[in-house]
C-alpha positions in Angstrom: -39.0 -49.6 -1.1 -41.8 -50.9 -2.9 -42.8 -47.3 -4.4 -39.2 -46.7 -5.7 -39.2 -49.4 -7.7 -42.6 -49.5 -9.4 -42.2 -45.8 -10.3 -41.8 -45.9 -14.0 -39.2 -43.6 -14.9 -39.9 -43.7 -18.7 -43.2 -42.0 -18.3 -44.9 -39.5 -15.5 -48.3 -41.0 -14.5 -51.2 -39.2 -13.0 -52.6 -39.5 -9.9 -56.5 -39.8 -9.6 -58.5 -41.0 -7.1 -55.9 -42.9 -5.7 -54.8 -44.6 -9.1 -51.7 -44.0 -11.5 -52.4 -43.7 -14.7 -51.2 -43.1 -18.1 -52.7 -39.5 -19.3 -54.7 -40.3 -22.6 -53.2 -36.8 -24.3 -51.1 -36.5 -27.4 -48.8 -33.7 -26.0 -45.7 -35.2 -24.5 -43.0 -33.4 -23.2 -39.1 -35.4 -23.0 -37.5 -34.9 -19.7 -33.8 -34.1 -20.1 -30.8 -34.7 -18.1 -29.1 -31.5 -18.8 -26.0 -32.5 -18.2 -25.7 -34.8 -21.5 -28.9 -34.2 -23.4 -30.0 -37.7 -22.6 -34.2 -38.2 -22.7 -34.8 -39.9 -19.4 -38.3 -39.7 -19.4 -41.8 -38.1 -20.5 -44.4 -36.2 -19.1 -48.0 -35.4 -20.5 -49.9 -32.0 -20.9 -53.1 -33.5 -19.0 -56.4 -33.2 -21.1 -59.1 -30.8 -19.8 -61.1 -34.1 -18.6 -58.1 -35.5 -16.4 -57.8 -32.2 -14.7 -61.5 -32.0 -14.0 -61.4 -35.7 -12.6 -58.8 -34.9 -10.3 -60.3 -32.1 -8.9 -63.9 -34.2 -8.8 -61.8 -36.5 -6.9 -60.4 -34.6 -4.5 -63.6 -32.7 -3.7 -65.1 -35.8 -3.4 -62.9 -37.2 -1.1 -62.8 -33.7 1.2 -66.4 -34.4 3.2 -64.7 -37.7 4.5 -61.1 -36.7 4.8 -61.7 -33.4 6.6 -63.9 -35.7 9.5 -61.1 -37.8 9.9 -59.6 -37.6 13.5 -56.5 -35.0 13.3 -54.2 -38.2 14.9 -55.3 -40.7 12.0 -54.0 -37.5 9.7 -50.8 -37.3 11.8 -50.1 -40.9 11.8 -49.7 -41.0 8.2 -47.7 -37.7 7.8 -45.4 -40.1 10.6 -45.0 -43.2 8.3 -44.1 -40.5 4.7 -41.1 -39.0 7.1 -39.9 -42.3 7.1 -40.6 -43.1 4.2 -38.7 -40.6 2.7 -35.6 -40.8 4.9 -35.4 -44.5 3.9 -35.7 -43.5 0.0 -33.9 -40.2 0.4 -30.7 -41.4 -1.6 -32.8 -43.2 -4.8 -34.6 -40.1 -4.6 -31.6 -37.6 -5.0 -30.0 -40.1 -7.6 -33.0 -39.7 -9.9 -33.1 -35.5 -9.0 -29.9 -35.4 -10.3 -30.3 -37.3 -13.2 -33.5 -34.5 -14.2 -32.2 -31.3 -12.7 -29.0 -31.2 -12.9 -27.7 -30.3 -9.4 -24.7 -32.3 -7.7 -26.0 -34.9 -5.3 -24.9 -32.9 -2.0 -27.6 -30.0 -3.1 -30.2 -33.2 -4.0 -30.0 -34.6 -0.8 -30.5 -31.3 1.0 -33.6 -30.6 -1.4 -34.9 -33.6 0.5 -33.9 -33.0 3.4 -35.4 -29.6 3.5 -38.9 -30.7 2.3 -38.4 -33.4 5.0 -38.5 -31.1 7.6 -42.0 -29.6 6.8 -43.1 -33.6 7.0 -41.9 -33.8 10.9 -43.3 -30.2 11.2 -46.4 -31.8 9.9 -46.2 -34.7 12.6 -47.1 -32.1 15.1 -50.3 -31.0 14.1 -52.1 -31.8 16.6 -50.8 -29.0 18.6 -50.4 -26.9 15.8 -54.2 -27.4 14.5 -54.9 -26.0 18.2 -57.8 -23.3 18.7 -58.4 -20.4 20.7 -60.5 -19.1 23.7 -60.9 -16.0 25.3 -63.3 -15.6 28.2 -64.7 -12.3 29.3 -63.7 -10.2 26.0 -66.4 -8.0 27.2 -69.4 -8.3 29.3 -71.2 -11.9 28.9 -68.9 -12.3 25.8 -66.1 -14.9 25.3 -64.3 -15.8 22.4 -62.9 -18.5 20.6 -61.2 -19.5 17.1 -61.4 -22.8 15.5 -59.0 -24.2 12.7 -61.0 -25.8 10.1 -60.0 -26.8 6.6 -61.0 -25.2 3.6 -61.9 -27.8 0.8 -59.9 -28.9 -1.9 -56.3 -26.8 -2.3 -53.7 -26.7 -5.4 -50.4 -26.7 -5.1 -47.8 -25.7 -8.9 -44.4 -26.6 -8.2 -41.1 -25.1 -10.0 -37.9 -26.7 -11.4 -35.3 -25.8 -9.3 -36.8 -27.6 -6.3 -38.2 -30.7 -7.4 -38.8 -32.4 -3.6 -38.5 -29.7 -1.0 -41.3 -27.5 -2.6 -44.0 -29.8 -3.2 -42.9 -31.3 0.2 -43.5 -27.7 1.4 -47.0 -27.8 0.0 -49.1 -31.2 0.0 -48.6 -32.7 3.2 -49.1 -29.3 5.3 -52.5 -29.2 3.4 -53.6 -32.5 3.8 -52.6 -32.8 7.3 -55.1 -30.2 8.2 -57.5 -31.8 6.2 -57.5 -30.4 3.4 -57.7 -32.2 -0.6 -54.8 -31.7 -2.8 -54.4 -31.3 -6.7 -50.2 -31.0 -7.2 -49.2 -30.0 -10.4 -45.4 -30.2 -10.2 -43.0 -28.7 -12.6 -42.6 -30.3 -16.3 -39.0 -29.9 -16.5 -38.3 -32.8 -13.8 -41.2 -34.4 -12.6 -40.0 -37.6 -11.6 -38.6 -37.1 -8.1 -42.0 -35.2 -7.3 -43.4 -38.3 -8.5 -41.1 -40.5 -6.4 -42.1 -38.6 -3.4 -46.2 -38.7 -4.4 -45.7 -42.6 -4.5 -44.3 -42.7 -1.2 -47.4 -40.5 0.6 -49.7 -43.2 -1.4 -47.8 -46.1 0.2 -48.1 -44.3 3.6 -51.6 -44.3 3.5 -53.3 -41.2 1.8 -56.5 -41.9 0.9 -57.7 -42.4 -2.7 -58.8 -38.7 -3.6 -56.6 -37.0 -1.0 -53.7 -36.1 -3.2 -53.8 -35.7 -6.9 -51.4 -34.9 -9.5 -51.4 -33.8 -13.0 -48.8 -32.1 -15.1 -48.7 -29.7 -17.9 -48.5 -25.7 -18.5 -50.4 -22.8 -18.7 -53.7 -24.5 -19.9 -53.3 -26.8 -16.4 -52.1 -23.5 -14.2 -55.4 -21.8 -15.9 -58.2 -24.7 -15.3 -56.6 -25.0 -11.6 -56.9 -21.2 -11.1 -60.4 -21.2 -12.6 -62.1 -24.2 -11.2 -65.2 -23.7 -9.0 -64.2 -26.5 -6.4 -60.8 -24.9 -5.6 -60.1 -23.3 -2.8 -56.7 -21.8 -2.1 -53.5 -22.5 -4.6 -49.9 -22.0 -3.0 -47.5 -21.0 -6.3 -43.9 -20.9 -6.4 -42.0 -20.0 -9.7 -41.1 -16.8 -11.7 -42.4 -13.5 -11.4 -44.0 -13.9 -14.7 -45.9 -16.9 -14.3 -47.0 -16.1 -10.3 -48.3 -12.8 -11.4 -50.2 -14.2 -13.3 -51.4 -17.3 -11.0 -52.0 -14.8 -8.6 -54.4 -12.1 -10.5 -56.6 -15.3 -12.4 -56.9 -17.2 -9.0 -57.4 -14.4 -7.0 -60.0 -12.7 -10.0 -62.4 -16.4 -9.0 -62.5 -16.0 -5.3 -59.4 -17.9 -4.6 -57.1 -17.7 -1.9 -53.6 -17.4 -3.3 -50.0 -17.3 -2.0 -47.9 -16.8 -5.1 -44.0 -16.9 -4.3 -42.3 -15.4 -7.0 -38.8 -15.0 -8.4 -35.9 -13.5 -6.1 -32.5 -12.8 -6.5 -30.4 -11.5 -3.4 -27.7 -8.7 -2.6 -25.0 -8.6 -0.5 -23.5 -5.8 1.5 -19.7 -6.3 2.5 -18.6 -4.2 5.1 -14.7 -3.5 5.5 -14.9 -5.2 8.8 -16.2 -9.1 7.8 -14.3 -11.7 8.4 -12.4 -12.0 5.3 -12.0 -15.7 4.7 -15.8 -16.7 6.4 -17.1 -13.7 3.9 -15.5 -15.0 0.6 -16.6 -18.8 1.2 -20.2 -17.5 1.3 -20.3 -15.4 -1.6 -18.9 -18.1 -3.6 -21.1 -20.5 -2.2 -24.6 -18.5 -2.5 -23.4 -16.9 -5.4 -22.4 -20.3 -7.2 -24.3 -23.0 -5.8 -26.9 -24.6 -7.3 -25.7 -22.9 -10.2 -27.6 -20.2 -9.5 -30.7 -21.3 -9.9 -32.3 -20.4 -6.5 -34.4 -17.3 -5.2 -31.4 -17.5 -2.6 -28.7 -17.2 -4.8 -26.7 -14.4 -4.5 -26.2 -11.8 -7.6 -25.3 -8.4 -6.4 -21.9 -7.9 -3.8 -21.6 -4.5 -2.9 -18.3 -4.0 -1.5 -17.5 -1.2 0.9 -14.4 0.6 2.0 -11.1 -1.7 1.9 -13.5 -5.0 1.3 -13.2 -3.7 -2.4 -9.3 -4.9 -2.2 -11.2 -8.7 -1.7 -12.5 -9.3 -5.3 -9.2 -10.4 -6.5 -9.3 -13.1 -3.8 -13.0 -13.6 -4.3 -12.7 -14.5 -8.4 -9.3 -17.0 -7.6 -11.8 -18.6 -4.7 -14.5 -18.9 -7.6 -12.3 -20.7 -10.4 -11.5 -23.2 -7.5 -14.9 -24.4 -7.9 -15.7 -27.6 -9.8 -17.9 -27.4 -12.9 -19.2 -30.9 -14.2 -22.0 -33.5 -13.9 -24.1 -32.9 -10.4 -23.6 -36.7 -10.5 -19.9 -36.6 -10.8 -17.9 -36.6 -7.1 -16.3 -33.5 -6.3 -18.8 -30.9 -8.4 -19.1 -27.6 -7.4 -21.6 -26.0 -9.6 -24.4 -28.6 -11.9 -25.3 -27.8 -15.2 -29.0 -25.0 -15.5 -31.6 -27.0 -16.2 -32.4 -26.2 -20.3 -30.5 -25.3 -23.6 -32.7 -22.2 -23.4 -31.5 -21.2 -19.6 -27.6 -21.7 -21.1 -28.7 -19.2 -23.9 -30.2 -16.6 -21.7 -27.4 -16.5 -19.1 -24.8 -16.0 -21.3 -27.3 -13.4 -23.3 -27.3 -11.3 -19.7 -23.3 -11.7 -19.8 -22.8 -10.5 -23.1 -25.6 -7.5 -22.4 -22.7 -6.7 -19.6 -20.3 -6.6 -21.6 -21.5 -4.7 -24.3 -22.6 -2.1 -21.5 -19.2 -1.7 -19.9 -18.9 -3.8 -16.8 -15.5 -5.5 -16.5 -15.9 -9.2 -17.0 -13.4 -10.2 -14.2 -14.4 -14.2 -14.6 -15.7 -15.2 -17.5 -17.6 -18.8 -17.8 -19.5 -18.6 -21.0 -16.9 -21.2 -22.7 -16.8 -23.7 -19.9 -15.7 -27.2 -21.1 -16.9 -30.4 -19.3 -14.8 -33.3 -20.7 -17.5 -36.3 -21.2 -20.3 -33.8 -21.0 -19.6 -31.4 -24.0 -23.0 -31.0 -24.6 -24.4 -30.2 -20.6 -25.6 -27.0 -20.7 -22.8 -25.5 -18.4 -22.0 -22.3 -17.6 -19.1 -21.1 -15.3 -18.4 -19.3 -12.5 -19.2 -15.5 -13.6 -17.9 -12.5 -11.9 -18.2 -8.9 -12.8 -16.8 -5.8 -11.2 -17.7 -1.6 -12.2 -21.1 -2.5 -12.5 -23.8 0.2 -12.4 -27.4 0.4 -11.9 -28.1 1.5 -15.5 -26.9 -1.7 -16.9 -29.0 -4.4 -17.8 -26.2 -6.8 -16.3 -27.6 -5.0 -13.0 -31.3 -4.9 -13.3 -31.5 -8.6 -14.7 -29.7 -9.9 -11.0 -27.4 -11.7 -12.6 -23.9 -11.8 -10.4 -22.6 -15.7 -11.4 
């Protein structure tokens, strides 16, 4: 538990060459709990020379790390499984606290970055090679899995433990160096997490972190000594990661925003069909690339939307902390505002608003930036509504 409780919640620290430090920048951004407004915490905008020294320190920790035996590697990836499963719960407390989503959807962020950890534990089948004998005459062949150098990893919001958890210890398990630069929003979980790979035994240099926006994304995506970046976020912003990265030699995989739709065909299962539109549409209020935001209905399952909108407004909108919640506040003031923007755009184009929850009321939380469960029917593909993804 040791990591948990010497994380200092009131400010993010940096991770360099095994240390946590205080960043020495002037641009500090507050972490909010956007469910009350509260400031829980800050994060910096790392200077140029903290970025650099990250990245010196994980290239200069590569020539050792990538020699060391693959089950020294595992055995640490072995103790940070652990590790988290012990901390799972603080961590999820403090998740909710920055992101907003209940604690049921907290603990199964962990659970799912978790997952990649005991995938991880395996490596040394998975780091496994290749040989062919007699390809052709005199000629075998064989393959070899060898790391690259020193890998980047920028995290987004909605995810704060099971993305990062999808990136860092994949890469340094295969020996790889890692410079994480996790979302600004809610950085504190990541951080959580971070402390918990350092108490299992990650070598000074091995993983790195430093926070910040586009001037970080753009030193990380520019930097000499960088090897590959993994991205997940928005459309915008991964486009972007991937054209800069991938314009200096970089190998990229850039992950980028998603909404899904649905087709309902007249013979579903009724009840089973409802229950998971109004859970992928809903949960997490909304905010995930598998969140649902287009139901086509076909044939008599069009006689099903009543049902579906009284299933919705049985849903539970308040703190994620609160027991019983359904659907968590979005993560930002400016999130609240361009949600209810796309609602009002569907409106004003002629969509029936069957469900309206841009006047949501949390009692104790008046100022959470809530939304409610949104629903609209006769919607066409010339709308905005439509092209914007935006079902609930």
């Amino acid at each position: 538990m040791n990591a948990i409780h010497t994380l200092q919640l009131t400010k993010a620290q940096l991770l360099i060459n095994g240390e946590f430090i205080e960043s020495k920048t002037t641009h500090w951004q507050d972490i909010v709990n956007p469910a009350t407004q509260e400031v829980i915490g800050q994060v910096p905008f790392a200077t140029v020379d903290e970025v650099n020294a990250a990245i010196e320190s994980a290239q200069n920790a590569f020539a050792s790390w990538s020699q060391t035996p693959i089950q020294a590697r595992m055995r640490i990836m072995l103790k940070l499984q652990d590790l988290i499963r012990q901390n799972a719960k603080d961590i999820a407390k403090v998740l909710t606290a920055e992101q907003g989503k209940t604690l049921a959807d907290a603990e199964g962020d962990i659970q799912r970055g978790l997952e990649v950890v005991e995938h991880a534990c395996s490596i040394g089948s998975l780091q496994m090679g290749e040989y062919i004998e007699g390809v052709a005459r005199g000629v075998d062949t064989y393959t070899l899995q060898q790391p690259l150098g020193v890998c980047a990893g920028i995290t987004p919001f909605n995810f704060p433990a099971m993305i990062p958890l999808w990136m860092f210890p994949m890469a340094i398990v295969c020996g790889n160096t890692f410079v994480l630069k996790p979302s600004e929003q809610d950085p504190l979980s990541t951080m959580m997490l971070v402390e918990l790979a350092i108490e299992a035994g990650v070598p000074a240099g091995v993983l790195n972190v430093v926070h910040g926006g586009k001037e970080v994304v753009d030193l990380l995506c520019t930097h000499q000594d960088i090897k590959a970046i993994s991205f997940v976020g928005s459309t915008h912003v991964g486009t972007h990661v991937y054209n800069l990265a991938g314009q200096h030699g970089k190998r990229v995989q850039s992950m980028m925003g998603a909404k899904n739709h649905v087709v309902v065909m007249p013979d579903a299962n009724k009840e089973q069909t409802l229950n998971a539109l109004a859970g992928a549409a809903f949960g997490a209020a909304g905010q995930r690339c598998m969140a649902l935001s287009v139901a086509v209905m076909v044939g008599e399952s069009k006689q099903w939307i009543d049902t579906l909108v009284e299933k919705a407004k049985t849903l539970s909108v308040n703190a994620g902390h609160e027991p019983n919640t359904d659907i968590g506040p979005v993560i930002s003031p400016r999130a609240k505002a361009r949600v209810i923007e796309l609602i009002n755009s569907g409106v004003e184009e002629g969509a029936t608003l069957l469900l309206d929850g841009r006047d949501v009321q949390v009692k104790g939380y008046e100022q959470g930036n809530f939304v409610g469960q949104t629903i609209f029917s006769d919607v066409t593909t010339d709308m905005r509504i439509y092209k914007e993804e935006i079902f609930g």
